[in-house]
C-alpha positions as CSV (number, residue, x, y, z in Angstrom):
1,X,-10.2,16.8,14.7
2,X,-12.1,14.2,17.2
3,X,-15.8,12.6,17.4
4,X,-16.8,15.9,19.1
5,X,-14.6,18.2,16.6
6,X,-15.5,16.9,13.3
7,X,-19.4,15.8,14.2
8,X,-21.2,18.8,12.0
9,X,-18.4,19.2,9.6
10,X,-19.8,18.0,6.1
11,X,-15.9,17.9,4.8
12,X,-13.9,15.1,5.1
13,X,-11.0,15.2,6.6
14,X,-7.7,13.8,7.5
15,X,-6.2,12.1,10.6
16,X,-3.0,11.0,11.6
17,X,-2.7,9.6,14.8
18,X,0.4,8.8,16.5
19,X,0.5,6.2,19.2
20,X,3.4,5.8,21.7
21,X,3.8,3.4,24.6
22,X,1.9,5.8,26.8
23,X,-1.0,4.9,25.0
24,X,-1.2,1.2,26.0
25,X,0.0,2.5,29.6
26,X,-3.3,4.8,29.6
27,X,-5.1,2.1,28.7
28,X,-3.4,-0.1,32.1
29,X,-0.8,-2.1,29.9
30,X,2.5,-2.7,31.7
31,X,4.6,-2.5,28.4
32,X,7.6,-0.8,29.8
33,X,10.7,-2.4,29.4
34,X,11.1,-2.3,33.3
35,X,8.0,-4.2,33.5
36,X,9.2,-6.8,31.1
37,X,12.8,-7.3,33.7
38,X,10.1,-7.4,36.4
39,X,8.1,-10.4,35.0
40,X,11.9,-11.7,33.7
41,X,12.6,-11.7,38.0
42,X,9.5,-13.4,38.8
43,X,9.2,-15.5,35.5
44,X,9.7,-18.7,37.4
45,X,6.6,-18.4,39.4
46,X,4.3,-17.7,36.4
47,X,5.6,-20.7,34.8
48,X,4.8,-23.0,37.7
49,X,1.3,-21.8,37.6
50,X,0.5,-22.7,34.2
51,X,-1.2,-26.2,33.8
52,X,-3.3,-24.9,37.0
53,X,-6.9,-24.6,36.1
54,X,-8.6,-21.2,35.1
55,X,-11.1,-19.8,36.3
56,X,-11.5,-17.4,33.5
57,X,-9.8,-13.7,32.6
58,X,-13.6,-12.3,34.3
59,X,-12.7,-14.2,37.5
60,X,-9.2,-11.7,38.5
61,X,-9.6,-8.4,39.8
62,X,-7.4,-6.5,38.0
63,X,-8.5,-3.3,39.4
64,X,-6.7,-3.5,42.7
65,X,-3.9,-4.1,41.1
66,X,-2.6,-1.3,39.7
67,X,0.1,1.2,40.3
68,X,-1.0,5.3,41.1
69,X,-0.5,5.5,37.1
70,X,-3.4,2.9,36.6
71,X,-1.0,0.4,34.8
72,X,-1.3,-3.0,36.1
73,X,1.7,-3.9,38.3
74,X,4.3,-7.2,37.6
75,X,4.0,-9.3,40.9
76,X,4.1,-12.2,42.2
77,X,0.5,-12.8,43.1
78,X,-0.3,-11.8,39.5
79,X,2.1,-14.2,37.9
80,X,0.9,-17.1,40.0
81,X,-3.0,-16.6,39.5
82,X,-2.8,-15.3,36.0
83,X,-6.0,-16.1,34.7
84,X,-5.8,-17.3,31.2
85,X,-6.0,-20.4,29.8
86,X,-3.1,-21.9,27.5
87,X,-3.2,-24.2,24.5
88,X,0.0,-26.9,24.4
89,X,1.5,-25.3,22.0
90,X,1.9,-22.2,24.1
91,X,2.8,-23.8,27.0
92,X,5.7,-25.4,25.5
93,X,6.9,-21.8,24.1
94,X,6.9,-20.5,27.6
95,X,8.2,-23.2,29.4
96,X,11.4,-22.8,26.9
97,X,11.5,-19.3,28.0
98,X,13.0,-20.2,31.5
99,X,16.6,-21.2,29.8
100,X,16.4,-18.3,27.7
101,X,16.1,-15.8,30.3
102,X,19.0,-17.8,32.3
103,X,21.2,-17.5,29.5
104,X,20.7,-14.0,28.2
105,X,23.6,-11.8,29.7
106,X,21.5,-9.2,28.4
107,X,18.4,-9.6,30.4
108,X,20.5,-10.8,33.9
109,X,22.5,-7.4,33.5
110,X,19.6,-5.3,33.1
111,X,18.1,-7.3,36.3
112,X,21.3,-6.5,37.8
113,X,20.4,-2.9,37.5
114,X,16.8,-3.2,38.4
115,X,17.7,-4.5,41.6
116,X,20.1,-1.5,42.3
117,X,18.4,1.0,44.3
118,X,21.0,3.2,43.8
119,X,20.9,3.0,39.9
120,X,18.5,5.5,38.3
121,X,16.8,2.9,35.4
122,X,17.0,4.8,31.9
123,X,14.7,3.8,28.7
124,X,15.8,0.6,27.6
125,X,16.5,1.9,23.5
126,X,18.1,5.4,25.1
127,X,20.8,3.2,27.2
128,X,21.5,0.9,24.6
129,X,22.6,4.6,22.5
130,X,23.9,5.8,25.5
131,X,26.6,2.4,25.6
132,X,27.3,2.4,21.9
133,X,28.2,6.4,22.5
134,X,30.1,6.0,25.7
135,X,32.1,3.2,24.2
136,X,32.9,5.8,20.8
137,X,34.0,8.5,23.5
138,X,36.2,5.3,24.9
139,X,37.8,4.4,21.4
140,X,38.4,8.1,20.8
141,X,40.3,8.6,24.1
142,X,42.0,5.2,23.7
143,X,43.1,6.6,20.1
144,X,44.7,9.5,22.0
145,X,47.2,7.5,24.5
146,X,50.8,8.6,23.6
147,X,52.3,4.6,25.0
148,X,50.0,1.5,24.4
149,X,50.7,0.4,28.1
150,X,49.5,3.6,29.7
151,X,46.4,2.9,32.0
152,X,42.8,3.3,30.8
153,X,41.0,5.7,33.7
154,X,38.3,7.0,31.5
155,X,35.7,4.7,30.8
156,X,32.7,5.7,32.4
157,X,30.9,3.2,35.1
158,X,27.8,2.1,32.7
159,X,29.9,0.8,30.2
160,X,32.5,-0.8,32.5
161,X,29.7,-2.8,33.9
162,X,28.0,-3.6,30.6
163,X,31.2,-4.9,29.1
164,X,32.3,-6.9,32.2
165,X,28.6,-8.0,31.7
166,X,28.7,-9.4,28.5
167,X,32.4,-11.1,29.3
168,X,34.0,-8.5,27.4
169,X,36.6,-7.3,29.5
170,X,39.3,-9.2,27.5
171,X,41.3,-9.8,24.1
172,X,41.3,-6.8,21.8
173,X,39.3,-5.1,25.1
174,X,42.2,-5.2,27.5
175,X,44.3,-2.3,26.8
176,X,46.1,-2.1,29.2
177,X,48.9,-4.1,28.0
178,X,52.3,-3.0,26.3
179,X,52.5,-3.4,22.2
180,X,53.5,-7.1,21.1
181,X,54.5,-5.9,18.0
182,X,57.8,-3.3,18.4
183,X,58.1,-3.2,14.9
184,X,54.8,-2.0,14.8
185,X,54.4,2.1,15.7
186,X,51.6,2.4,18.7
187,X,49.1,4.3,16.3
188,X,49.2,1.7,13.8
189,X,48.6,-1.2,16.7
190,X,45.8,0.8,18.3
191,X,44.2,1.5,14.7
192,X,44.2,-2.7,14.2
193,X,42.8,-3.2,17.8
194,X,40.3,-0.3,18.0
195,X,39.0,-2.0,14.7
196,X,38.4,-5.3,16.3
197,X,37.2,-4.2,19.3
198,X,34.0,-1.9,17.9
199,X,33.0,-5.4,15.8
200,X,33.3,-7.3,18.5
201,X,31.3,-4.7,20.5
202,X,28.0,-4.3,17.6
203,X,28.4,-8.0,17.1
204,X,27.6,-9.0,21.0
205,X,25.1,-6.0,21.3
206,X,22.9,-7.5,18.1
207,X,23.4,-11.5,19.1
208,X,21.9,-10.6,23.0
209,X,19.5,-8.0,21.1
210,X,18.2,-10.8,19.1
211,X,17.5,-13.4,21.9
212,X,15.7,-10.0,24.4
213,X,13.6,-9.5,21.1
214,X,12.4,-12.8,21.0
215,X,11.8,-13.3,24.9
216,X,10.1,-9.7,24.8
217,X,7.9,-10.5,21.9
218,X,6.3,-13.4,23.5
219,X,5.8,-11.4,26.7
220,X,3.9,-9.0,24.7
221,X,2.4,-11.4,22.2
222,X,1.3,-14.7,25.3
223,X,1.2,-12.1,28.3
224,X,0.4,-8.6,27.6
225,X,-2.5,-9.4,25.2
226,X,-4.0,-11.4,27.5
227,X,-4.7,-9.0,29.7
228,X,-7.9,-7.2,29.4
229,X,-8.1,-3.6,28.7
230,X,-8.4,-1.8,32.0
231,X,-9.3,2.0,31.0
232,X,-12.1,3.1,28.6
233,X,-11.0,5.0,26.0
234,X,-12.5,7.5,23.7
235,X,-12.3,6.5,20.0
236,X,-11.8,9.0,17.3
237,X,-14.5,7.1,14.5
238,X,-16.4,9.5,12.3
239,X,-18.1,9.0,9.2
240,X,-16.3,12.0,7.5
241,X,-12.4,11.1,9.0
242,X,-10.3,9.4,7.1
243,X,-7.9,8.4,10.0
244,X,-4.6,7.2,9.4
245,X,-2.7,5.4,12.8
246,X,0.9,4.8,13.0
247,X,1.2,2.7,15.9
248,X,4.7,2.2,17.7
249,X,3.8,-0.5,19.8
250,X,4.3,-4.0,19.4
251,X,0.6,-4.1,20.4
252,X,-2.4,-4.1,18.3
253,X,-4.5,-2.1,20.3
254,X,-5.4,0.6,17.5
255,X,-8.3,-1.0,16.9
256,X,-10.1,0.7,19.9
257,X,-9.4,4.1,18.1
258,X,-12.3,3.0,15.5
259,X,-11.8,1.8,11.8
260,X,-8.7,3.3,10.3
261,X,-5.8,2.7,7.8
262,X,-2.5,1.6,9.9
263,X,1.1,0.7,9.9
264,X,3.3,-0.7,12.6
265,X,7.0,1.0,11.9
266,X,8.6,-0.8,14.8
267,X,6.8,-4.4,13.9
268,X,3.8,-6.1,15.9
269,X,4.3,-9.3,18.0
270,X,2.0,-10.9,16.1
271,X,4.5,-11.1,12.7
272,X,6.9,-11.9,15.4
273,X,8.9,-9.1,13.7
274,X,9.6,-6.4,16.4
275,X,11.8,-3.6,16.1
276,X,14.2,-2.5,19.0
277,X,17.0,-0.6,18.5
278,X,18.7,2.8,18.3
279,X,18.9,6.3,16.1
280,X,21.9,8.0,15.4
281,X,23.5,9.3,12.6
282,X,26.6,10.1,14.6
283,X,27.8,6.6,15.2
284,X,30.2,4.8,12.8
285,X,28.8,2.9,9.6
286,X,29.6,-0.6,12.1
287,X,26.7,0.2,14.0
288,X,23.8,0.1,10.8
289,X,22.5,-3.6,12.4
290,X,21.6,-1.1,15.0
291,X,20.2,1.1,13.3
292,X,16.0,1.5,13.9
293,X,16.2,2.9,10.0
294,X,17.9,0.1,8.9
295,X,15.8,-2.4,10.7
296,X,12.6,-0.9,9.5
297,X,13.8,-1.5,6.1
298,X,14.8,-4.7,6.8
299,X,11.5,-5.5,7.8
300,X,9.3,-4.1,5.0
301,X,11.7,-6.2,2.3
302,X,10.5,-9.4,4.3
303,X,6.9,-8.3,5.0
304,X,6.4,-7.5,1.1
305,X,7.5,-10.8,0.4
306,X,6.7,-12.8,3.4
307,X,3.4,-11.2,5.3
308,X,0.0,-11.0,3.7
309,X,-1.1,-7.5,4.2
310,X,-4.6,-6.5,5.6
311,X,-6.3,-3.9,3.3
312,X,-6.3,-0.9,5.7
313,X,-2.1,-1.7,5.6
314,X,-0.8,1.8,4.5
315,X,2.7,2.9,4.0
316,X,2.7,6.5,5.5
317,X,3.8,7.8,1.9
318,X,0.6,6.4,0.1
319,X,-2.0,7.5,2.6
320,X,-0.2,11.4,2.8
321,X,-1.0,10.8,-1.8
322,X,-4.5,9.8,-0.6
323,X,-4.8,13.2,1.6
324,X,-4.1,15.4,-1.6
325,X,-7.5,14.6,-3.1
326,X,-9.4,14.3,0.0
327,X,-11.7,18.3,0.7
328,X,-9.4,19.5,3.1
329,X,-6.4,18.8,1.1
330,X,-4.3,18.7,4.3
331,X,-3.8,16.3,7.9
332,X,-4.1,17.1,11.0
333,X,-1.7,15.3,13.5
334,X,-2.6,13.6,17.4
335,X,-0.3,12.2,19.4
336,X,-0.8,10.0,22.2
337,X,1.5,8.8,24.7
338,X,4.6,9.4,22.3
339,X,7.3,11.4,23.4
340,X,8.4,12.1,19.7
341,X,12.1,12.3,21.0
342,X,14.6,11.3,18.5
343,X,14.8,8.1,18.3
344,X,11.6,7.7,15.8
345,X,13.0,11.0,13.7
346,X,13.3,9.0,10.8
347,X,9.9,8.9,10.5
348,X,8.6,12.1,12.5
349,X,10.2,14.8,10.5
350,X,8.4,13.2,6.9
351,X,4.9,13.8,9.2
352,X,6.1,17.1,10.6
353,X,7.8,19.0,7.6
354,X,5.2,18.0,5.3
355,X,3.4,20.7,3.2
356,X,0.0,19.3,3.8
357,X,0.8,19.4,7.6
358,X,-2.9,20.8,9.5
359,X,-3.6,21.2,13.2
360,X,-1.4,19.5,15.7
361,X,-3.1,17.9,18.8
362,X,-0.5,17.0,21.7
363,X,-2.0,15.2,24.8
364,X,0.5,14.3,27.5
365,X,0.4,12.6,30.7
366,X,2.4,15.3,33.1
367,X,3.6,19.3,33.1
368,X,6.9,17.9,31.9
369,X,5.9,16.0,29.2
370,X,3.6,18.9,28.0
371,X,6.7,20.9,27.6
372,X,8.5,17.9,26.2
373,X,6.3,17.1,23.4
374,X,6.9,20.9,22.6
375,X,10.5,21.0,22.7
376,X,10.8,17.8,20.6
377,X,8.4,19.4,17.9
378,X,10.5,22.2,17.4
379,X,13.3,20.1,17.2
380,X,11.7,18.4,14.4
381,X,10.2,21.4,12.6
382,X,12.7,24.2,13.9
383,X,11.5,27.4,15.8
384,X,10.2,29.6,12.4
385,X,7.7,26.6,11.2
386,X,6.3,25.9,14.7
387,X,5.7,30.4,15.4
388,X,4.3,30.2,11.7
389,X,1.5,27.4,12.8
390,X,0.9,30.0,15.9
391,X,-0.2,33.3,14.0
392,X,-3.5,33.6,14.1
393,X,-5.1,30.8,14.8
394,X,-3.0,28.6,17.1
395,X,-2.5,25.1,15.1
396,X,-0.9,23.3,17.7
397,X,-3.0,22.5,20.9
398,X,-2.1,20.6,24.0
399,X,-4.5,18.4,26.4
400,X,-4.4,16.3,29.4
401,X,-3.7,12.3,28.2
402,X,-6.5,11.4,30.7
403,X,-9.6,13.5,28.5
404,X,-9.3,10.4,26.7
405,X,-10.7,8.3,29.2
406,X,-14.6,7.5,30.0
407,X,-13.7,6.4,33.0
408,X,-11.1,4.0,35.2
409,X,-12.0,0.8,35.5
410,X,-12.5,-2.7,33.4
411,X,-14.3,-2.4,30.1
């Protein structure tokens, strides 16, 4: 399957690599949405540090600046004496980014939380689901009041706070208030309101979803990929592979996998066309703007039209057509540093409960993730297909994230 697999085999074969933010973690990146509300709290103090001189990216010792994970930490000192240079035209996009991040409700409630020792931080797309549900289980309970004036005890905390956040807690949101309309019969009132309130709900989600997209695309796109890349890792290139890599980072960082065909699902920073949001197809039809699917789609309409596409651009579809006439006449799977929970299942299941489905390599970061990344598989395949890959010859094998490493340190 790797360099070391596929070195004396004459046949060629198929590769399709999965990359997940653990992979530009393992390679020192801080790309987690808690590092992007850390540089949001000290964001002041990199912008008053940027028409300082450089001494050059070679000049900063990143190495002593990393957390026990190896991924570079968001501090102060950092921020201040961040090496790289600036053309004008940047500087001016990240000098505008002080108001933005003043006037997102969005990113000042999820600094609100940061800062909250007591508050146990969640993945940034799972707590976005996690609101959008909660406030479902609120309309649904609401529905259910026999009087319209009847207090509302059963909204949980993490909504509360998100809605009081976002000034919501008023209008078609305050329940708590008898029916203006007695002609009207409660149910029909609370239909009418309940209405109201869900739009009102998606619309404020996707407007503050908007303005963190663009703030967190030019953190990736002027910040993160200026960093240099911290870890050495092992690339998969071989003569006889004809590697496919779906990337789910905003990053571009593929490229030190070896020459492959690609696609970015989720967008890259550098089209300016990044893709957060959530999966469900329990939610009501309101929440498609949402929707990751929907999204996805949205962007591939534009790119066709609006992006000139690199060569080794591949829709997963055309490259699984390619693997039909290639020896093997199947693919072997690797995934690294994705979780392959269920937020990307739109796309997972078409790579997992394909025919021409080969080998699966798993490489994860901890004991629980090993056993995650084997739960979420047969989630995606279900219990017979994964036992049927493990007759015989076992086609699914699991290693450490870190064999993928030379060695720690700057390139």
């Amino acid at each position: 399957m790797g360099k070391e697999e596929n070195v004396n085999n004459k046949k060629r074969s198929c590769n399709l690599i999965i990359i997940g933010n653990g992979f530009d973690l393992l390679i020192g990146l801080p790309t987690r949405f808690s590092n992007f509300i850390d540089f949001c709290m000290l964001y002041n103090k990199f912008v008053e540090c940027i028409d300082m001189p450089k001494h050059g990216v070679g000049t900063y010792d990143f190495n002593s600046k990393l957390d026990e994970d190896g991924v570079l930490i968001i501090s102060e000192d950092l921020l201040k004496n961040f090496p790289c240079t600036y053309g004008e035209n940047e500087k001016i996009i990240l000098k505008s980014l002080i108001n933005k991040i003043d006037n997102s409700k969005l990113i000042k409630h999820c600094i609100m939380l940061k800062k909250d020792k007591n508050y146990k931080w969640k993945d940034f797309e799972k707590y976005l689901l996690f609101l959008c549900e909660s406030f479902e289980e609120y309309i649904t309970n609401i529905s259910d009041l026999k009087e319209i004036n009847q207090n509302v005890n059963f909204i949980n905390t993490d909504l509360k706070m998100f809605i009081e956040a976002m000034g919501l807690n008023k209008g078609c949101f305050d329940f708590n208030v008898s029916n203006p309309y007695r002609k009207v019969d409660t149910s029909t009132f609370l239909r009418s309101s309940l209405s109201n309130s869900r739009m009102e709900f998606v619309n404020v989600i996707r407007k503050e979803l908007l303005e963190f997209n663009e703030i967190f695309n030019i953190y990736i796109k002027l910040f993160i990929c200026n960093i240099p890349i911290i870890h050495n890792i092992k690339s998969f290139e071989n003569d006889n592979s004809n590697n496919y890599i779906i990337n789910f980072n905003y990053t571009w960082n593929e490229q030190l996998l070896g020459p492959a065909k690609y696609n970015h699902p989720h967008g890259i920073t550098i089209d300016d066309n990044i893709i957060i949001g959530i999966d469900s197809d329990d939610l009501p039809i309101e929440y498609i703007c949402l929707q990751k699917k929907f999204l996805s789609i949205n962007n591939r309409i534009d790119s066709f039209f609006n992006i000139e596409k690199d060569k080794n651009y591949y829709d997963l579809e055309e490259w699984i057509g390619e693997c039909k006439h290639i020896d093997e006449n199947n693919y072997s799977v690797i995934v690294i540093g994705h979780s392959l929970n269920s937020i990307d299942d739109y796309i997972l299941k078409k790579i997992f409960n394909n025919p021409l489905l080969g080998q699966v390599l798993l490489y994860y970061h901890s004991e629980e993730s090993k056993i995650a990344l084997l739960s979420n598989i047969c989630r995606i395949m279900g219990y017979d297909k994964v036992e049927r890959m493990l007759i015989g010859f076992p086609h699914i094998v699991r290693r450490p994230i870190q064999d993928l490493l030379y060695n720690k340190g700057i390139i």
